[in-house]
C-alpha positions in Angstrom: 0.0 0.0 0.0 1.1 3.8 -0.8 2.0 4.9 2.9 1.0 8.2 2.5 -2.9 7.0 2.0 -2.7 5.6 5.4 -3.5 7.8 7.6 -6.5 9.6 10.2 -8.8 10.4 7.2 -8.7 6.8 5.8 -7.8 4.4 9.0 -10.0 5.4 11.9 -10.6 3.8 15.2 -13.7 4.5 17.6 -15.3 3.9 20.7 -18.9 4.8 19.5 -18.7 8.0 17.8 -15.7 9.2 20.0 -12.4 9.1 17.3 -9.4 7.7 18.8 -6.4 9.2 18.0 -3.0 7.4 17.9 0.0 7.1 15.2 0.2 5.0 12.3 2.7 3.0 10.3 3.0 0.6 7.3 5.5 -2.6 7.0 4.9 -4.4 3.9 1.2 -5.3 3.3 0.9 -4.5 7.2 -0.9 -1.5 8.5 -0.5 -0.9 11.9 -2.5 1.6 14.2 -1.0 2.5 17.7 -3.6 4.3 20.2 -1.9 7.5 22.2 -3.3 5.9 25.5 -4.4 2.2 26.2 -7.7 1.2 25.5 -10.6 0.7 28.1 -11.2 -2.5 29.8 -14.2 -4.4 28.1 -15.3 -2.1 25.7 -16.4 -2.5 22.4 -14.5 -0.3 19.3 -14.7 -0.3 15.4 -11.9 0.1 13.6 -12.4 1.2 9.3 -10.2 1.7 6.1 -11.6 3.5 3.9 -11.4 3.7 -0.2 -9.1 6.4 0.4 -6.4 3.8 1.2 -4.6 2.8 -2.1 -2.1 0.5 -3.5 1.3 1.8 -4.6 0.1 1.8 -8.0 -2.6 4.1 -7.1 -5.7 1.7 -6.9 -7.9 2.2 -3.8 -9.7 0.3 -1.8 -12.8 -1.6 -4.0 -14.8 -0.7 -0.4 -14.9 0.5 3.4 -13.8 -2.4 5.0 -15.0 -1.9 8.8 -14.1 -4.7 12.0 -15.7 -4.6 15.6 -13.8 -5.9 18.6 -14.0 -5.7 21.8 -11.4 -5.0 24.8 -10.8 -7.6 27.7 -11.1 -6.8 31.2 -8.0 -5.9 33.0 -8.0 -8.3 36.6 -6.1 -5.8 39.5 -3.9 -8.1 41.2 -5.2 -9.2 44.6 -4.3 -9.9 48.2 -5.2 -14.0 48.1 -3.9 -15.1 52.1 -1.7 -13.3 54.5 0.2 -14.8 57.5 -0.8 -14.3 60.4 -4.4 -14.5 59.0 -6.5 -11.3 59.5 -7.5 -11.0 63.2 -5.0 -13.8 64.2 -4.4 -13.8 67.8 -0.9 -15.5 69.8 1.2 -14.9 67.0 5.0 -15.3 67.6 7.4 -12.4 68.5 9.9 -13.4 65.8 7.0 -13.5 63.2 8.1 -12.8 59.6 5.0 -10.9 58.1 3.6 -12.6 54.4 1.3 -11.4 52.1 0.3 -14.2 49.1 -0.8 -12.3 45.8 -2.9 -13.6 43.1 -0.5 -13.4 40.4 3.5 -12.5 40.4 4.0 -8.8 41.0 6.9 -5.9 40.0 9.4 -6.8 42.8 10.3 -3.2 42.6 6.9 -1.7 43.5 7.4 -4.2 46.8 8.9 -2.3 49.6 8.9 -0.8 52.8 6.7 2.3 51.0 4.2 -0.4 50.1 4.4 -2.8 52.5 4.1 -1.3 56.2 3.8 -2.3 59.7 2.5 -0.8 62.9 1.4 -0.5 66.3 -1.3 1.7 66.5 0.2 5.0 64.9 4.0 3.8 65.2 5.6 2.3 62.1 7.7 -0.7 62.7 11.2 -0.8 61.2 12.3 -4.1 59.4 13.2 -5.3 55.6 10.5 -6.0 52.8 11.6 -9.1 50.5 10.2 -10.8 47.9 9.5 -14.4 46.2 7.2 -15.8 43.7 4.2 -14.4 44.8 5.0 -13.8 48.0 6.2 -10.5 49.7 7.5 -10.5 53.3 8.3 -8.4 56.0 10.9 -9.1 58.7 11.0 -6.4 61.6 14.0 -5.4 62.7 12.8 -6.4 66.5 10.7 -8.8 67.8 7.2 -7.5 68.5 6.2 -6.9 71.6 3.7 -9.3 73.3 0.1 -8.7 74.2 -0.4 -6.1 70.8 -2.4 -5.3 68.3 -0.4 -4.9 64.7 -1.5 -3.4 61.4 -0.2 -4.7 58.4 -1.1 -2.7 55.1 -0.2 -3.6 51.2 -0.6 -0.2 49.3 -1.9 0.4 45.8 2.0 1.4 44.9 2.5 -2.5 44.9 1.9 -3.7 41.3 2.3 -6.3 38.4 5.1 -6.6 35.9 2.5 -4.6 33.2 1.6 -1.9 35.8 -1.5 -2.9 37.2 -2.2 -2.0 41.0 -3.8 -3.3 43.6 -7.5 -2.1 43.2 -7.2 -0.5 47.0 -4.9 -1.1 49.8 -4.7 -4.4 51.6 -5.1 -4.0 55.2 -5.1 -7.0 58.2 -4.1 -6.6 61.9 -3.4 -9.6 64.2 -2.5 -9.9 68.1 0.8 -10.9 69.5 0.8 -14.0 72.2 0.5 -12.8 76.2 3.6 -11.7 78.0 5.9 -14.2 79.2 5.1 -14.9 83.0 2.3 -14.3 85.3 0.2 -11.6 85.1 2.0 -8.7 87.2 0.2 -7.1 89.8 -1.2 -3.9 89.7 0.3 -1.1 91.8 -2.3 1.6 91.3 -1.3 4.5 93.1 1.7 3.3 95.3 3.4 3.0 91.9 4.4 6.5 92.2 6.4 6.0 95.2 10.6 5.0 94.6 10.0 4.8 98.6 7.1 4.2 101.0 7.6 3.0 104.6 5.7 2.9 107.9 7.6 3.5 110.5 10.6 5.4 109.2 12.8 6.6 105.9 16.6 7.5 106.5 19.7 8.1 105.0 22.3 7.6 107.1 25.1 9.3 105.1 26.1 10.9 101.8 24.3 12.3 98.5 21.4 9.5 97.9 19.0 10.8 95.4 15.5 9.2 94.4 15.0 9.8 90.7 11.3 10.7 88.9 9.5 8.9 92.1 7.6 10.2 95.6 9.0 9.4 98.8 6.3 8.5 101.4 5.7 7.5 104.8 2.5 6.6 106.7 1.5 6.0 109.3 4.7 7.7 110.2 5.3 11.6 110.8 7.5 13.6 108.6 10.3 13.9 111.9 10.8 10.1 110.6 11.8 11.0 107.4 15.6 12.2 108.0 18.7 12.6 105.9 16.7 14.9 103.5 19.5 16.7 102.3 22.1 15.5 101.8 19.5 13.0 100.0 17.4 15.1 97.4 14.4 13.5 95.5 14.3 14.5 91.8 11.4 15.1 90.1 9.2 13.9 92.8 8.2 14.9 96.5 8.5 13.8 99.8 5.4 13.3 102.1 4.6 13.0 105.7 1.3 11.3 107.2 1.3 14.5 109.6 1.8 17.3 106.1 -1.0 19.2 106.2 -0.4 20.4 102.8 -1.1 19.9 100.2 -4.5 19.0 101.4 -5.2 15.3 101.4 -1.6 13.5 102.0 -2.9 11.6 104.7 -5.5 9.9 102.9 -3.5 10.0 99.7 -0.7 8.0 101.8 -2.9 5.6 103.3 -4.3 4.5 99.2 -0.9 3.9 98.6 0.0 2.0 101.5 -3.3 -0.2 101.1 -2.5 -0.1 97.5 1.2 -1.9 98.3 -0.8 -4.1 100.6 -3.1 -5.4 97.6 -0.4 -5.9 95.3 1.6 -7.9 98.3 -0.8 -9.9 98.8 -1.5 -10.1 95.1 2.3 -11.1 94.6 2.5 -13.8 97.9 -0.7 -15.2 96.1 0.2 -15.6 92.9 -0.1 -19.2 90.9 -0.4 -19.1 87.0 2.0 -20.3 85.8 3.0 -22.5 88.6 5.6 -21.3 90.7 9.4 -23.0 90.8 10.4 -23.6 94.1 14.1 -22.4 94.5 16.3 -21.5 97.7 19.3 -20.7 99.2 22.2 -18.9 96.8 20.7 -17.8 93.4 24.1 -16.2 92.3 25.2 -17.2 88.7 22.2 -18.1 87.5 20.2 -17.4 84.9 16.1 -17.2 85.0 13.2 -17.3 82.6 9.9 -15.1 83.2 7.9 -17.1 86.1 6.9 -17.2 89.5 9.2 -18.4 91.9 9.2 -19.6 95.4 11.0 -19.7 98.3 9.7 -21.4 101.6 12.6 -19.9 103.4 15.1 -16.9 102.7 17.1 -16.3 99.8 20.0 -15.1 98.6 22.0 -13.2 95.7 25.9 -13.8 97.0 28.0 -16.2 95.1 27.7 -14.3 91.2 25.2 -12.2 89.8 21.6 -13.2 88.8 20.3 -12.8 85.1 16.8 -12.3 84.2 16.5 -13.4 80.8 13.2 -12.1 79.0 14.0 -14.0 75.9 13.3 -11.1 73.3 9.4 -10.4 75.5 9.8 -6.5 77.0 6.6 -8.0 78.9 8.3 -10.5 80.3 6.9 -10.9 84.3 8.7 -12.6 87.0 7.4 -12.4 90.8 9.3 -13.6 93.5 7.4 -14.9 96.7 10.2 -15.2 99.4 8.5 -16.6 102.3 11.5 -14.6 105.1 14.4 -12.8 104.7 15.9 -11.8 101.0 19.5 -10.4 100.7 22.0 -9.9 97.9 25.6 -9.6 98.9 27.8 -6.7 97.0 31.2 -7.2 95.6 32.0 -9.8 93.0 28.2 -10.8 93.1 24.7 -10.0 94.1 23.7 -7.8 91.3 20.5 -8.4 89.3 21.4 -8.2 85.9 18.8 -8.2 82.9 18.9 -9.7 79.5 16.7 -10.7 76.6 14.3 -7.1 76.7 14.0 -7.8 80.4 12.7 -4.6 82.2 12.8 -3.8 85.5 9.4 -2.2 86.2 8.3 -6.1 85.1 10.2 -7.7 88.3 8.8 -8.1 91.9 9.8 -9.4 95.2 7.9 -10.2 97.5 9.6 -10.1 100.6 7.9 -12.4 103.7 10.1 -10.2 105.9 12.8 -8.2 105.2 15.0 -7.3 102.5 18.5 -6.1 102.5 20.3 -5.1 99.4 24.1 -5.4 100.0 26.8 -2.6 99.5 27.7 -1.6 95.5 25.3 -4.0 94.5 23.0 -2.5 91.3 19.6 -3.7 91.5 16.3 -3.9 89.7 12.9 -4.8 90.1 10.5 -3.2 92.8 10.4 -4.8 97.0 7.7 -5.2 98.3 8.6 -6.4 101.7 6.0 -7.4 104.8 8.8 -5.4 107.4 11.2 -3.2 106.7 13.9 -2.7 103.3 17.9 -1.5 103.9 20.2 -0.4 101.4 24.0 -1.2 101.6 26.7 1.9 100.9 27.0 2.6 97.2 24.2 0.2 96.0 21.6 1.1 92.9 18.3 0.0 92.2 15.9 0.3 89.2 12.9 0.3 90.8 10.8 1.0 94.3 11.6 0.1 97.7 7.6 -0.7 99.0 8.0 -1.6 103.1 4.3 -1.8 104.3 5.1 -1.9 108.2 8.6 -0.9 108.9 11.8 1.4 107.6 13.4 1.9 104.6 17.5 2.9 105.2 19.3 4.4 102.8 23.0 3.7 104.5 25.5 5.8 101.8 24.7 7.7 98.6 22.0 5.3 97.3 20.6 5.6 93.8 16.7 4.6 93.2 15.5 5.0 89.3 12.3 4.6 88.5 11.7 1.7 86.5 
């Protein structure tokens, strides 16, 4: 055919009576008509060449020779199974996040744009890879137990020919409970580092309380002593006898009935069932649980490790039935590993508790008589006597947990 007869007078293509428009080009006997943007999904067209087309030799077209066909429908890739499944609850801390789609995708359009995790409003860092059909997520953290996770594939995700999604993909699932028993609830004593009954003291140098209230009730404000050289930062110290603000009293005695719940709370405690240890827990290492002792017990011979094994939730409570001391020096520290956090770690002290000299701490007493603290030692988290004193012997260091 003469090229220069093909052309938008004498090749046409419409949708109706709406004229496409599009470029043209002739190999051979083969005319070829190109659209300047893609055709609609399942719609019909007509497409004509007219008499004005003609040979090389100048011979047109004996008639109009007119065609009908009609587009197929264009199938968005889809979302087909996730893991965890939508609304899944108990998944795994170490879970690697997959989404299953209904047809291989552009492995470019699959990433950490279009592929997102989250805790509530709190995007989750990790790596987005992907495999055959499937596109994964791997934080770079374990979750955190006991929460609610979004997972969302966006619209930017899309197959090798550019089709996306039809609408974001979105599923959320729950993580397993916290390693350990449930941990008691402190309520309002919680905003104590110290609260005694009879008496609060430091004997000697620059002990400071930090981001916690120092109480005692039912006894007076002459009982608190040491207060400077001890300061309490970010927090306040209160007598059962202040008479202002208004209200310490009865504030003081909530918090002391408060300890008393959660004491009892702790000494009580059963799921899951306790381990019964004794004597010398230096050098070991514990999991989240509830353990026992029927007797005293002791941190002396190395330190003790609480290992939460990747759970921040992780609980452990202590029920010591008597006495519980850690020794300073080479041992006696409470040392935490795994995501381990001290404001997750209670001991219940059946009498009283004595935390030796240099010794760093963690984890909140809550003892039936009276708490001392050795020279030098630390603690992350509150010393809770409900009858008797809580001594602060030489520059002592409480952080709130």
């Amino acid at each position: 055919m003469d090229p220069t007869t093909i052309n938008s007078l004498n090749f046409t293509l419409k949708e109706g009576s709406n004229l496409i428009s599009g470029t043209y080009r002739t190999i051979g006997k083969t005319i070829y008509f190109s659209p300047s943007i893609n055709l609609k999904a399942g719609t019909q067209y007509t497409a004509t060449i007219t008499t004005g087309a003609k040979s090389t030799t100048g011979i047109s077209l004996l008639n109009n020779h007119s065609w009908v066909f009609t587009t197929g429908i264009v199938q968005a890739p889809t979302v087909i199974v996730t893991d965890p499944l939508n609304n899944a609850t108990g998944v795994a801390l170490n879970k690697v996040v997959s989404a299953t789609f209904s047809e291989l995708m552009n492995p470019l359009t699959i990433n950490t744009s279009t592929f997102t995790l989250k805790n509530g409003s709190s995007i989750i860092s990790g790596t987005v890879s992907y495999s055959g059909k499937i596109a994964y997520f791997k934080p770079n953290t374990s979750l955190v137990s006991n929460t609610t996770y979004t997972a969302t594939i966006t619209t930017g995700a899309k197959s090798p020919s550019g089709i996306a999604l039809a609408s974001d993909y979105v599923w959320q699932f729950s993580t397993r409970s916290p390693l350990g028993p449930i941990a008691p609830n402190l309520r309002s004593v919680s905003r104590f580092g110290i609260i005694a009954g009879t008496a609060v003291s430091n004997n000697a140098g620059f002990s400071k309380i930090n981001n916690m209230d120092v109480g005692i009730y039912p006894g007076t404000r002459s009982s608190l002593t040491g207060f400077p050289p001890a300061v309490v930062v970010n927090g306040a110290i209160y007598g059962s006898d202040d008479v202002a603000p208004p209200g310490v009293a009865a504030m003081l005695l909530q918090a002391k009935n408060d300890l008393t719940t959660a004491y009892l709370y702790c000494e009580g405690a059963s799921a899951p069932a306790p381990a019964t240890i004794s004597g010398d827990q230096g050098g070991k290492t514990l999991a989240p649980g509830i353990y026992k002792s029927t007797s005293t017990l002791l941190i002396q011979s190395g330190d003790l490790t609480l290992d939460a094994q990747g759970d921040i939730n992780a609980v452990w409570i202590f029920q010591i039935s008597a006495a519980f001391t850690t020794i300073g020096g080479a041992g006696g520290n409470v040392i935490l590993k795994g995501g381990a956090s001290a404001k997750n770690i209670y001991w219940q002290v059946g009498s009283s508790a004595t935390i030796g000299g240099y010794t760093k701490f963690n984890g909140s007493i809550l003892a039936l008589t009276s708490i001392t603290m050795g020279p030098y030692a630390t603690a992350t988290g509150r010393m809770l006597a409900r009858n008797a004193a809580v001594t602060m012997t030489s520059t002592n260091i409480i952080n709130k947990p």
